[in-house]
C-alpha positions, 0 to 999 in steps of 0.5 A: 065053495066055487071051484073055478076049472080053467078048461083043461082035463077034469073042468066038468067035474070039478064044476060043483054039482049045484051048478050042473042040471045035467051030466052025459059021459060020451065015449070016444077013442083016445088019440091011439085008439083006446076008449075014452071018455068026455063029460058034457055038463048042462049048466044051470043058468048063472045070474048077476053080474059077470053072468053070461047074457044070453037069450031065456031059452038059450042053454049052455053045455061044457064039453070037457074034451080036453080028457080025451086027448090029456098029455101022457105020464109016459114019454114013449106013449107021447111020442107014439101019439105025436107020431100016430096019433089022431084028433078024431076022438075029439072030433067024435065026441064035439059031433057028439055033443053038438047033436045033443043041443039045439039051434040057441045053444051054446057049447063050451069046449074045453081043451089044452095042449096034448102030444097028439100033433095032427093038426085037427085033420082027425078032427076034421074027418071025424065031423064028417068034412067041413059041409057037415060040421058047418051044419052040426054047428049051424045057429050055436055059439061053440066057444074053445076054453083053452086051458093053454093058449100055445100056438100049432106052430112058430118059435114058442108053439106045441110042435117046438116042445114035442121034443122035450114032451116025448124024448124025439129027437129034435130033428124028427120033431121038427120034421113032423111039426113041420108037415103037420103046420103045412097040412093044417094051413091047407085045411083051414084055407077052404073052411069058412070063418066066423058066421052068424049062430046063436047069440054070443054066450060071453058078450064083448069077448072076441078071438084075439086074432082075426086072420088064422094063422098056425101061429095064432094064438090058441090054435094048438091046444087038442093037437090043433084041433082048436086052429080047425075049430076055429076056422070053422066058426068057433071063438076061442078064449082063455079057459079060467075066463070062461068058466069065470063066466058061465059059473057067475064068479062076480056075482058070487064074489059080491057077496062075500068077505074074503076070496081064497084061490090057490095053486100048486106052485106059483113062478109067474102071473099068467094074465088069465090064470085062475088067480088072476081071474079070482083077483081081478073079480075081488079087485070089481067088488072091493074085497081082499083075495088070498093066494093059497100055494105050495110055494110061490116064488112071484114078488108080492108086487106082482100078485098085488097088481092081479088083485091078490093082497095076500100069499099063503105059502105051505112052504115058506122057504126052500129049506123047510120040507116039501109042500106035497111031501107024505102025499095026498092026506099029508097035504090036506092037513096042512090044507086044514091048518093053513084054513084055521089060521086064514079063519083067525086072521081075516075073521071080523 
């Protein structure tokens, strides 16, 4: 078992153990001020091909940020955070982090969309100005894992779905969207860009986007506290590939027979989702990769062209029940099941 997390809330411990040397829960507050806490991982070295290629003594952290400032279940606490949240959590628990390792280092952290919308000012202050976060990242590689990779602002970023996340009228969202995209423009007007650090940890792998933007890609995710982070040196990349890197899936793809990935509910081909990733990594090594969803509803041409050879659906057609109907232990029999048959059928 590789489990592969794609930078979003929980990544660090769904990393499998084997793969972790050492595990440090940081508390920082939530985007309303209640205690929270991040997991930062120590990762064993992965080896082989598709292994991040850095320096002997380099070590690589993964900071799972993105717990701390997770979309709310509940609409009016969205809308508070949207309206009185901060990112200054985040921005504690990355000097936090960033203490911990030293000059050679590389820092992943992981982030994805939240309902906080301060466009990274919290985080900003937390890191105590951009002259000290310059110096706490001083000769690292801090890389952004971004589990989403929706812009602050423009027509398709976080502050359009604030609306439908929260319940705010749209009118008050976009009032509030637009103070934050102009708040977050002049923060990253006087901050430095890319600068020399540590090696890269993902060689070859650039920010989609040279010139910074609210509308660049990525510069959502946290709240904006990506845009921030980036313009103070940070690379930002899509999560499932990153975390792909840093665990060595190529490597460990060579040596099998078969790839399993799955997904709760399968609609399109997000092009670094983690199957996509999973496929293209079989596609490298010349092996067959399944598809393991609830229900799918992406045409079989699509998934063969991201390397998935075969779907395996819980639920095959809209009449049939529910794939996650009876709950968690209903869903893990038929988990089970769906295993003995791939077993039968793929087994030599």
């Amino acid at each position: 078992l590789l489990p592969l997390p794609d930078g979003g809330p929980g990544s660090a411990r769904a990393v499998a153990p084997a793969r972790v040397r050492s595990h440090r829960v940081l508390a920082a507050p939530g985007p309303l001020g209640d205690p929270r806490e991040a997991d930062l991982i120590r990762l064993e070295p992965a080896a082989g091909p598709g292994a991040p290629e850095r320096r002997p003594a380099a070590r690589a952290w993964f900071l799972d940020a993105a717990r701390l400032a997770g979309l709310p279940e509940d609409r009016a606490v969205a809308a508070r955070e949207v309206l009185e949240g901060t990112t200054g959590g985040l921005g504690l628990a990355t000097a936090q982090a960033l203490r911990l390792t030293r000059p050679g280092d590389s820092l992943v952290i992981g982030l994805a969309r939240s309902a906080v919308h301060d466009g990274g000012a919290g985080l900003l202050d937390a890191l105590g100005g951009a002259s000290a976060a310059r110096g706490l990242m001083e000769g690292r590689d801090v890389v952004l894992a971004l589990a989403d990779g929706v812009s602050l602002g423009g027509m398709s970023g976080a502050g359009q779905a604030l609306s439908g996340l929260t319940g705010l009228a749209p009118e008050q969202a976009q009032e509030t969207d637009r103070a934050v995209c102009a708040t977050a423009s002049r923060l990253v007007t006087g901050l430095d860009g890319p600068r020399p650090g540590a090696p890269a940890l993902l060689a070859g792998q650039q920010p989609r986007e040279r010139r910074l933007a609210v509308s660049s890609w990525g510069t959502g995710a946290g709240g904006g506290a990506a845009m921030v982070l980036r313009a103070l040196g940070a690379r930002a990349l899509p999560g499932a590939r990153v975390m792909a890197r840093l665990l060595g899936v190529e490597a460990e793809a060579g040596a099998q027979d078969l790839l399993v990935t799955a997904q709760g509910e399968a609609y399109d081909v997000l092009a670094d989702s983690v199957p996509v990733v999973v496929g293209q990594a079989a596609v490298r090594s010349a092996l067959p990769a399944v598809l393991v969803t609830g229900r799918s509803l992406v045409p079989r041409g699509e998934l063969a062209e991201a390397g998935i050879v075969s779907l395996a659906p819980l639920q095959a057609a809209a009449a049939d029940p529910a794939w996650d109907e009876g709950g968690p232990q209903a869903l893990v029999g038929r988990l089970e099941a769906m295993g003995e048959r791939l077993a039968r059928t793929w087994s030599r």
